[in-house]
C-alpha positions in Angstrom: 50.2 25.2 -8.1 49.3 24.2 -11.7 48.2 20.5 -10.0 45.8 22.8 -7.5 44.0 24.1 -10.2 43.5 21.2 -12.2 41.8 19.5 -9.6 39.4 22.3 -9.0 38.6 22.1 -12.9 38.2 18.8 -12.7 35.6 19.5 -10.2 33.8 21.8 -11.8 33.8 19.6 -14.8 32.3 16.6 -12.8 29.8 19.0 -10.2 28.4 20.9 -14.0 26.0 18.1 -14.7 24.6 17.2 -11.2 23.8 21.2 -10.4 22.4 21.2 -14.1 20.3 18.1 -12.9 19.2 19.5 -10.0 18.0 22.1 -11.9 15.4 20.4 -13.8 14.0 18.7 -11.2 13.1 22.1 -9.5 9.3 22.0 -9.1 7.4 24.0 -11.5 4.0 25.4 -10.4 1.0 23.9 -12.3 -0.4 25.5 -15.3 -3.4 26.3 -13.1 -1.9 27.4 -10.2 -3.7 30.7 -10.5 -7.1 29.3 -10.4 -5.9 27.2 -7.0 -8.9 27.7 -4.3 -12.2 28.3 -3.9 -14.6 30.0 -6.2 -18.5 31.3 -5.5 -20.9 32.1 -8.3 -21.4 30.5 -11.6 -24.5 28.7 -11.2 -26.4 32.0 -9.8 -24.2 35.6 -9.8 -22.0 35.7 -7.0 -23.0 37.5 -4.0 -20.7 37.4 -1.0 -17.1 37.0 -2.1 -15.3 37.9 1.4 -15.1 36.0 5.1 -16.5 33.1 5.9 -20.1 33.4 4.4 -18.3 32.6 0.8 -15.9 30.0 2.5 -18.5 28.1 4.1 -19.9 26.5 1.0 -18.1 27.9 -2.5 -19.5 27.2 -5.9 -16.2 25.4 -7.1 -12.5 24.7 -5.5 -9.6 24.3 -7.5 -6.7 21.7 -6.4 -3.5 20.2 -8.5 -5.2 17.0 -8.9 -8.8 17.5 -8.4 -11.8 19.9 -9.3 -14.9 20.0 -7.0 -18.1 21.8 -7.4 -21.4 21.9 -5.3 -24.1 19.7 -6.5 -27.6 20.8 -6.5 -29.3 17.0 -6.0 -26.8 16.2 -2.2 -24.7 17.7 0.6 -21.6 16.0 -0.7 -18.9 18.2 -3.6 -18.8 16.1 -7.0 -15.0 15.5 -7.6 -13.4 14.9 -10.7 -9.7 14.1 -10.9 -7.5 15.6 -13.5 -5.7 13.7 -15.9 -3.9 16.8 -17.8 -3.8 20.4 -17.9 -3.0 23.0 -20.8 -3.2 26.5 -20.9 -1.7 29.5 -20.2 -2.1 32.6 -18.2 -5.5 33.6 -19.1 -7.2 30.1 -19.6 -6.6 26.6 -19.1 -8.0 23.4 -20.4 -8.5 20.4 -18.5 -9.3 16.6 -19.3 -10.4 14.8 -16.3 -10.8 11.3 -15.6 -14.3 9.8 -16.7 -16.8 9.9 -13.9 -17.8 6.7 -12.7 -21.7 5.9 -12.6 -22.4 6.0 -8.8 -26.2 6.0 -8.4 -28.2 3.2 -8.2 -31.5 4.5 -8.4 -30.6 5.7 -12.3 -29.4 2.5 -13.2 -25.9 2.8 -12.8 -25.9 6.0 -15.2 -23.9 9.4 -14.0 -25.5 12.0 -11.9 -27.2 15.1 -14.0 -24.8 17.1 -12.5 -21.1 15.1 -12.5 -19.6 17.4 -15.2 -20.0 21.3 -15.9 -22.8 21.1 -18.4 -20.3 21.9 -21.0 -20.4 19.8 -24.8 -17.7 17.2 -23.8 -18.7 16.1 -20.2 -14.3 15.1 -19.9 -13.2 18.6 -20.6 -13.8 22.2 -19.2 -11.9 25.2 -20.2 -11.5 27.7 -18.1 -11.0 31.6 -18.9 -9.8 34.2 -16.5 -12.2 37.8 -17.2 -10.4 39.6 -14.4 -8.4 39.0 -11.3 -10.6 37.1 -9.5 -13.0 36.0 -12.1 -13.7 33.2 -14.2 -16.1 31.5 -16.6 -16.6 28.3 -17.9 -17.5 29.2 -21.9 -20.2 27.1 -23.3 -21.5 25.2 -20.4 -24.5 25.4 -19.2 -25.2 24.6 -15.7 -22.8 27.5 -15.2 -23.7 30.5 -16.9 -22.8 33.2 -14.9 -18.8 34.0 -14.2 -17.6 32.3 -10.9 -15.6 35.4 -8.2 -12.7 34.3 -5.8 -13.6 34.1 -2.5 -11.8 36.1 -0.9 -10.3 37.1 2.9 -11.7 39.9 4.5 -9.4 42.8 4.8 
């Protein structure tokens, strides 16, 4: 009997570790999970935030690795990867990757609207005002708060 239960606290002994291990590997969600999505508004007040009208063409859509917003100058989104995220509940800042000069016609220099119009073109912060509202403080090619779109009830 006494050899039964050694055994099984040898066990336990060698099995603490690996669940421990496992653990930590557990995916956490991103520090901007919340903002994951797509977002109307911020250039001009938003307007419609439910159905399709506001999914059709949002201001801004949040991913884990990648911010996109409309651009005034062509059909295409402007993308910007991101290389780290901070922040907390209520606001998170990013540092994306630089933007790489695309346009020929300006000499090889950025599009006027790559970034967010904010001070450092590499870095937008992001505050939460309500449940499904946003700004970007600071930057000015978005100067109005951005709304969730949303799913029609």
């Amino acid at each position: 009997m006494r050899r039964s239960w050694a055994k099984w606290i040898l066990v336990a002994a060698l099995a603490a570790p690996l669940a421990a291990a496992d653990a930590q590997q557990q995916p956490q969600a991103a520090p901007h999970s919340w903002l994951f999505g797509s977002w109307t508004g911020g250039i001009f007040p938003a307007t419609e935030t439910e159905g399709a009208s506001c999914a059709a063409q949002p201001t801004v859509i949040f991913t884990r690795d990648v911010i996109m917003r409309v651009s005034l100058l062509e059909v295409p989104y402007r993308q910007r990867l991101i290389e780290t995220v901070a922040g907390g509940p209520d606001s998170v800042e990013f540092r994306l990757a630089p933007a790489a000069a695309s346009i020929a016609p300006l000499g090889g220099r950025l599009p006027p609207d790559s970034a967010f119009g904010c001070a450092n073109p590499n870095n937008l912060r992001v505050e939460r005002r309500g449940p499904n509202e946003i700004v970007f403080p600071d930057c000015a090619e978005f100067p109005s708060p951005l709304k969730r779109c949303t799913t029609a009830p």
